[in-house]
C-alpha positions in Angstrom: 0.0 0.0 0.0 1.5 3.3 -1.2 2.6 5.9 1.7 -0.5 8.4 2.4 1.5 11.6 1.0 2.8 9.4 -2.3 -1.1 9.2 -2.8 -1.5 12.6 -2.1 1.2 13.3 -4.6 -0.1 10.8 -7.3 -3.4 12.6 -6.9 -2.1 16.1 -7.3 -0.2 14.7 -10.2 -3.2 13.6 -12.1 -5.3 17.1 -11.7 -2.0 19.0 -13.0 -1.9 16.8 -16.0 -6.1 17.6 -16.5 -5.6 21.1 -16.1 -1.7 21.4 -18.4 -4.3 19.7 -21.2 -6.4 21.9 -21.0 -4.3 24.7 -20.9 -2.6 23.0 -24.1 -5.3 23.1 -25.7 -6.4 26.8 -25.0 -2.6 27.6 -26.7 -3.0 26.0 -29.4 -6.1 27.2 -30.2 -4.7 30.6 -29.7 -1.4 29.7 -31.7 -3.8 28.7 -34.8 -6.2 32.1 -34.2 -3.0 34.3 -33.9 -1.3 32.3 -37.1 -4.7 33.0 -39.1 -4.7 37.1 -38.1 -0.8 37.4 -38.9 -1.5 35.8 -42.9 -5.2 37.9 -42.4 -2.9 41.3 -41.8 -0.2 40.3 -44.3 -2.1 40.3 -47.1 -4.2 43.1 -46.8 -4.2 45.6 -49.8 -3.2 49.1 -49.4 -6.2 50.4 -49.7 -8.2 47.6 -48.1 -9.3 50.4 -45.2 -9.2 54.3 -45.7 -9.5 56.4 -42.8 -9.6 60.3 -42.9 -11.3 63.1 -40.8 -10.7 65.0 -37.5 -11.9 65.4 -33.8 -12.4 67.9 -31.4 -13.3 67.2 -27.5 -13.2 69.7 -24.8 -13.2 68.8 -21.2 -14.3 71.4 -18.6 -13.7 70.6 -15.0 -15.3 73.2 -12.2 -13.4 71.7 -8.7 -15.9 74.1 -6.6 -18.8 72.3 -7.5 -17.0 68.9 -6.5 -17.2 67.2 -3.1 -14.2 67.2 -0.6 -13.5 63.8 -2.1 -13.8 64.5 -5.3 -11.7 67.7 -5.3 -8.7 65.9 -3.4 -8.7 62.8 -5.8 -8.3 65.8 -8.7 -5.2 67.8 -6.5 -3.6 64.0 -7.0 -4.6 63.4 -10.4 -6.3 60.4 -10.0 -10.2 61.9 -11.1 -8.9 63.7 -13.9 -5.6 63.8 -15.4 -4.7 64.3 -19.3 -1.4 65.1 -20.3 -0.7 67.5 -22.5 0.4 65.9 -25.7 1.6 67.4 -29.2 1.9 64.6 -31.5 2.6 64.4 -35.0 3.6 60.9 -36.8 4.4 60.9 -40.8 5.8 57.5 -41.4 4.7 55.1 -43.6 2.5 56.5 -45.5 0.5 57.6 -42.4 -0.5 61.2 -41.4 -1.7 61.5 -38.1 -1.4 64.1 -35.3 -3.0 64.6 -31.7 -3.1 67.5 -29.7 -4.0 68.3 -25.4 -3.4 71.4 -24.5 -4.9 72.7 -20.8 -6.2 76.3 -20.1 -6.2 76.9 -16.3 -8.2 80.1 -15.4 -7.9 79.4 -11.8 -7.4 77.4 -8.9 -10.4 75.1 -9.6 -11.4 75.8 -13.2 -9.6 74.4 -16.2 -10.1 73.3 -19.0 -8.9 70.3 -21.7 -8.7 71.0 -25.6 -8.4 68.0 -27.2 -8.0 67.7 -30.9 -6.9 64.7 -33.4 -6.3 64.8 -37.2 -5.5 61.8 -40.0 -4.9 62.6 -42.9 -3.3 59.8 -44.7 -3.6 56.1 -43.7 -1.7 53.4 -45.1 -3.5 50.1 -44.2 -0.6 48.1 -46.4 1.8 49.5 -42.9 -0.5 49.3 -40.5 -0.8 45.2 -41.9 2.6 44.6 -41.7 2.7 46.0 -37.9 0.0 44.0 -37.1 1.6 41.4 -38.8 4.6 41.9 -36.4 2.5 41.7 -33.4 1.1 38.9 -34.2 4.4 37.0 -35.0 5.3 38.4 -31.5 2.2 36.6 -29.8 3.0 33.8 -31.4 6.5 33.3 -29.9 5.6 33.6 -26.5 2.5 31.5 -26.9 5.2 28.3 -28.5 7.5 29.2 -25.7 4.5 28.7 -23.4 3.4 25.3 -25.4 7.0 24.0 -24.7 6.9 24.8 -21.2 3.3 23.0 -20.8 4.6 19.7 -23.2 7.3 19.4 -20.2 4.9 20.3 -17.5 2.5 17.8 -18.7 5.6 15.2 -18.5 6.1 15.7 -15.5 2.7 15.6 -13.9 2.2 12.7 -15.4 5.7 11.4 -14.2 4.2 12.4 -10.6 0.5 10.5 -11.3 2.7 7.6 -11.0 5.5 7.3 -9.1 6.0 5.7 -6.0 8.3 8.5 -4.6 8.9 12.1 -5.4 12.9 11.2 -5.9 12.7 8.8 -8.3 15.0 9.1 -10.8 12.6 9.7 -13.5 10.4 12.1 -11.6 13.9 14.2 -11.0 15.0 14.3 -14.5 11.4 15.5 -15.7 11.0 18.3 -13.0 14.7 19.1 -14.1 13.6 19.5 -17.6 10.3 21.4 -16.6 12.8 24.1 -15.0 14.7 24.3 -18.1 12.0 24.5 -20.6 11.0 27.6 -18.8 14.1 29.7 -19.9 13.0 30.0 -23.9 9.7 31.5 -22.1 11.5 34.0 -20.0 14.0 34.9 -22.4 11.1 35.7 -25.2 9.0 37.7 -22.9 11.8 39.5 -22.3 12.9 40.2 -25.4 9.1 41.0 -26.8 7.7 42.9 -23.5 10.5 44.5 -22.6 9.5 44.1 -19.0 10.0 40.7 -17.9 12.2 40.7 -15.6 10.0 39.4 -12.4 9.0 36.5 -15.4 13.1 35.6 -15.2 13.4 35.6 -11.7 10.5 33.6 -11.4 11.8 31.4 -13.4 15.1 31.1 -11.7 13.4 30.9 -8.5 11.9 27.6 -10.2 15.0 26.6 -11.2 17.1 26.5 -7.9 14.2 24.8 -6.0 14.7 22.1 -8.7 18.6 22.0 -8.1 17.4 22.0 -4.2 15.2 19.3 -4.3 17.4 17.2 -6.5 20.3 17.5 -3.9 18.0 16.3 -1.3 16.9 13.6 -3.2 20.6 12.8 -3.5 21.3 12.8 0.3 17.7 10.8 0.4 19.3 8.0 -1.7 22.7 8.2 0.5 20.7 7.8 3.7 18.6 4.9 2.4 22.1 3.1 0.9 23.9 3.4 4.4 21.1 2.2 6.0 
């Protein structure tokens, strides 16, 4: 009869496996949706969408008729705060500007004058960066398929082990903690800000190298005895 925490184990082992499928499964799906948009955006003609015109909003904000509350959340910007902006882009084949200017006339009146302008829009660009982004999404999602393939192994090397330090339990959890580096070294790379992703992943990584050096001295234990 197997040891009450090896069953607990085995159990946990089995839902993991359930749930990585599933997950799997979502991926790929979104692999196949993404793969679909990228070819969608690539091809699209130059003058597949056409967008011209202008805009013009203007935001009036009277603090003295505002509540306490209301009037401190504004003094720390969290109620209302635009920043001004003065933005003209002219690239690739797309003319588009934006414009925030604020008018203060006192204390507690001001006012926002918003205003945007295209006048040239090159959907053949705007394709390609979509395109781009796509290809992006797609990276991370295969780096996150890899990571799951191993995951999977592993839960499935844990649904049926008769100890946690069995040699093939510790060379899957091994690989599990290195199949999570092409992950953390794409989002990275594509987010720019993934650096609590990679020392997560480290993290991961040196409990691995932990728990295999324990199930090292386990082994030494069990020969000497």
């Amino acid at each position: 009869m197997k040891n009450a925490n090896v069953s607990k184990i085995n159990t946990l082992g089995k839902v993991s496996k359930v749930i990585v499928v599933i997950l799997m499964a979502v991926i790929i799906a979104g692999i196949v949706a993404t793969s679909l948009s990228a070819i969608t955006m690539a091809t699209l003609p130059e003058d597949a969408i056409q967008i011209t015109g202008s805009a013009e909003t203007e935001i009036v904000v009277d603090e003295s008729k505002l509540g306490s509350l209301a009037g401190a959340m504004i003094k720390t910007g969290t109620l209302v705060n635009i920043p001004t902006t003065n933005i003209h882009f002219d690239q690739f084949g797309t003319d588009f500007s934006l414009n925030v200017i604020e008018n203060k006339t006192d204390d507690t009146h001001y006012t926002y004058n918003i205003d945007g302008d295209i006048t040239k829009f090159n959907c053949k660009a705007f394709g390609i960066a979509a395109t781009m982004g796509c290809l992006a999404g797609i990276l991370i999602l295969v780096a996150s398929l890899v990571s799951c393939i191993f995951g999977k192994r592993l839960a499935d090397a844990l649904a049926k082990c008769d100890s946690p330090f069995e040699d093939n339990v510790l060379k899957k959890m091994k690989a599990f903690g290195f199949s999570l580096i092409p992950f953390a070294v794409v989002s990275l790379i594509i987010k720019g800000v993934g650096l609590l992703t990679a020392l997560f992943v480290l993290v991961i990584i040196l409990f691995i190298f932990v728990f295999n050096y324990g199930a090292e001295l386990q082994k030494e234990s069990d020969e000497t005895v």
